[in-house]
C-alpha positions in Angstrom: 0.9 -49.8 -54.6 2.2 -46.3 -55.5 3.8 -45.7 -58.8 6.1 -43.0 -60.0 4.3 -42.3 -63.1 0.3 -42.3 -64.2 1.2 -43.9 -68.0 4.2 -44.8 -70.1 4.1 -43.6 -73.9 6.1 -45.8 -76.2 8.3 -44.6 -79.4 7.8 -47.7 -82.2 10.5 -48.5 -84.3 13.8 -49.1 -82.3 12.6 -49.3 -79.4 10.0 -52.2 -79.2 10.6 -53.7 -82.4 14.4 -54.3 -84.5 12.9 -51.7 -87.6 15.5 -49.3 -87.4 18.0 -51.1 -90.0 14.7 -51.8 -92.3 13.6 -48.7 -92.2 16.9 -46.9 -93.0 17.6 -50.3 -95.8 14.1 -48.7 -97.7 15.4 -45.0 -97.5 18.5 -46.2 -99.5 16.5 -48.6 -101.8 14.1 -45.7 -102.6 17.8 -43.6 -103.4 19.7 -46.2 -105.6 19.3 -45.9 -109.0 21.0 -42.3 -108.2 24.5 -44.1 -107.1 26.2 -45.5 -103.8 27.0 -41.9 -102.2 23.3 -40.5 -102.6 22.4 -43.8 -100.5 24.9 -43.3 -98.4 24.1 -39.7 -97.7 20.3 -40.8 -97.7 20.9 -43.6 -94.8 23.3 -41.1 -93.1 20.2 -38.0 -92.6 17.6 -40.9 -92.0 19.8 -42.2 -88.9 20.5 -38.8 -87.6 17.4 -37.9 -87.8 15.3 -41.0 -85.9 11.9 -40.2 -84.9 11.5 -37.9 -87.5 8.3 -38.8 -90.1 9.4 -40.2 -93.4 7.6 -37.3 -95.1 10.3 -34.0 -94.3 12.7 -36.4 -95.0 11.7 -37.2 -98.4 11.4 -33.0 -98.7 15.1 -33.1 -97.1 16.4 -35.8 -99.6 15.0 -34.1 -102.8 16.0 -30.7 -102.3 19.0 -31.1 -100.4 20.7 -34.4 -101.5 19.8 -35.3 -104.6 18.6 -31.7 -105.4 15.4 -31.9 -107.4 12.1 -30.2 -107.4 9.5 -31.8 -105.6 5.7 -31.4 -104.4 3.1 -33.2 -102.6 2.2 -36.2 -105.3 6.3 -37.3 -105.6 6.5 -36.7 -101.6 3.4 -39.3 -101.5 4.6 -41.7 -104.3 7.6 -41.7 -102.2 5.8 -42.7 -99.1 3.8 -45.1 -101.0 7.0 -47.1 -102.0 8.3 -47.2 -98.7 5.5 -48.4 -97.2 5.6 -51.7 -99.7 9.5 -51.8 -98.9 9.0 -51.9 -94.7 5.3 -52.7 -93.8 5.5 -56.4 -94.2 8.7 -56.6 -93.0 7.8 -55.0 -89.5 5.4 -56.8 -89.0 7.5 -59.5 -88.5 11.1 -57.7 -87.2 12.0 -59.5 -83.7 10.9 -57.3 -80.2 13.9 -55.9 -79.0 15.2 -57.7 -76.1 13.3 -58.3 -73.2 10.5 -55.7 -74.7 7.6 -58.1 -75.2 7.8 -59.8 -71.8 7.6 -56.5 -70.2 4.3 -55.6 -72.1 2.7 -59.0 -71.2 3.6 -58.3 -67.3 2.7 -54.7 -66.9 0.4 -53.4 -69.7 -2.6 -54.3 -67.2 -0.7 -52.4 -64.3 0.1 -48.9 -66.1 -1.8 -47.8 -69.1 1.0 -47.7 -72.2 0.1 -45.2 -75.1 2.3 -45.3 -78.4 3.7 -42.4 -80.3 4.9 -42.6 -83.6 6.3 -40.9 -86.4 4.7 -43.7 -88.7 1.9 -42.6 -90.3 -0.6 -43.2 -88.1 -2.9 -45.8 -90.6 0.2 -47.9 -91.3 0.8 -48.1 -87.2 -2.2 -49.3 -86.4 -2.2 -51.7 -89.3 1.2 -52.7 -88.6 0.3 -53.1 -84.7 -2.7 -55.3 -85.3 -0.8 -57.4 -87.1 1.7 -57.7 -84.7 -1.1 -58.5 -82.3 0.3 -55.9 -80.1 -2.7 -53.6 -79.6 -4.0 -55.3 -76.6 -1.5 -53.5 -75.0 -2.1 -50.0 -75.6 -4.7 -47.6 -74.5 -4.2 -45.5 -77.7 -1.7 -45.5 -80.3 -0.8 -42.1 -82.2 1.0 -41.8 -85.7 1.4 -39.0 -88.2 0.8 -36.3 -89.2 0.8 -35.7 -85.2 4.5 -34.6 -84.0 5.4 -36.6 -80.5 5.2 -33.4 -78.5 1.4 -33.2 -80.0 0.7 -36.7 -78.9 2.1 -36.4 -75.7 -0.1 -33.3 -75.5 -3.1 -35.2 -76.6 -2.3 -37.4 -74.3 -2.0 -35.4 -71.5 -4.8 -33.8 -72.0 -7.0 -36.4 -72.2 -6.5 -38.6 -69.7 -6.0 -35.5 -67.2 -2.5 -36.8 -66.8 -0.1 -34.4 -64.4 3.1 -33.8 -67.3 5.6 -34.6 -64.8 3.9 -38.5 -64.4 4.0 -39.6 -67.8 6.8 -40.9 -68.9 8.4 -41.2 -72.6 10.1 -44.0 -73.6 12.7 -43.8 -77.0 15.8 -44.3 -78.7 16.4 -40.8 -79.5 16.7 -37.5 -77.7 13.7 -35.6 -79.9 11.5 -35.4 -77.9 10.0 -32.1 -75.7 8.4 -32.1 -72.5 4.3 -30.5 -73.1 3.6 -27.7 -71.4 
């Protein structure tokens, strides 16, 4: 059998699990003791800006919404509390529709990678205890950028660009070189 493509590299959140809605619920939990229209404009950016790691837009929220200093420890306390707010509750999120039975049927046919903007620890974690790993050859979170994973990727496996295929639910990413 020919196929069109050497590997498929999977986005996460949206597009095999439901996490979008918890993910952007946590931004605005993180934001509410400073009123309804901060959370509102923190849950706005956050879905405009899918695939994007959770760390510039904690920098974007401080010093453009709610416009206070920040630095690396209140960026990381930041993190830290969104991680208790989502991490358990991915774990569990449903597949969306129609995802898991096309990883049971072709993860053994076409080696899937996953590229995240989750910090890569909390991915893996959160994928092992989804019992989802079996399904990946490798699986990629922050710091790395997509296009660096894709790179990485690439790279590694000798891969021709034009036969690996990204799969996501937003338009961010750029074709490797």
């Amino acid at each position: 059998m020919i196929f069109r493509y050497d590997a498929i590299v999977f986005d996460f959140d949206g597009t095999l699990v439901n996490s979008n809605d918890v993910k952007a619920e946590a931004f605005g939990d993180l934001y509410k003791s400073y009123g309804k229209e901060i959370v509102n404009k923190v849950i706005s950016y956050h879905k405009e800006n899918l695939g994007i790691s959770r760390f510039p837009k904690f920098k974007y929220f401080q010093e453009h919404i709610i416009e206070e200093l920040y630095n690396d420890e209140i960026i990381d306390e930041l993190s830290i509390k969104f991680t208790c707010l989502v991490k358990e509750r991915i774990v569990h999120v449903p597949y969306i529709q129609g995802v898991q039975n096309f990883l049971d049927i072709n993860h053994s046919i076409l080696p899937f990678f996953l590229a995240s903007a989750t910090p890569d620890k909390e991915l893996k974690e959160i994928v092992s205890q989804r019992g989802m790993h079996q399904y990946f050859e490798d699986i990629y979170g922050f710091p790395l950028t997509k296009s660096q994973i894709l790179c990485r990727i690439i790279n590694k496996n000798s891969f021709t660009p034009k036969r690996v295929l990204m799969v996501g639910d937003c338009l961010l990413y750029t074709s490797p070189s």
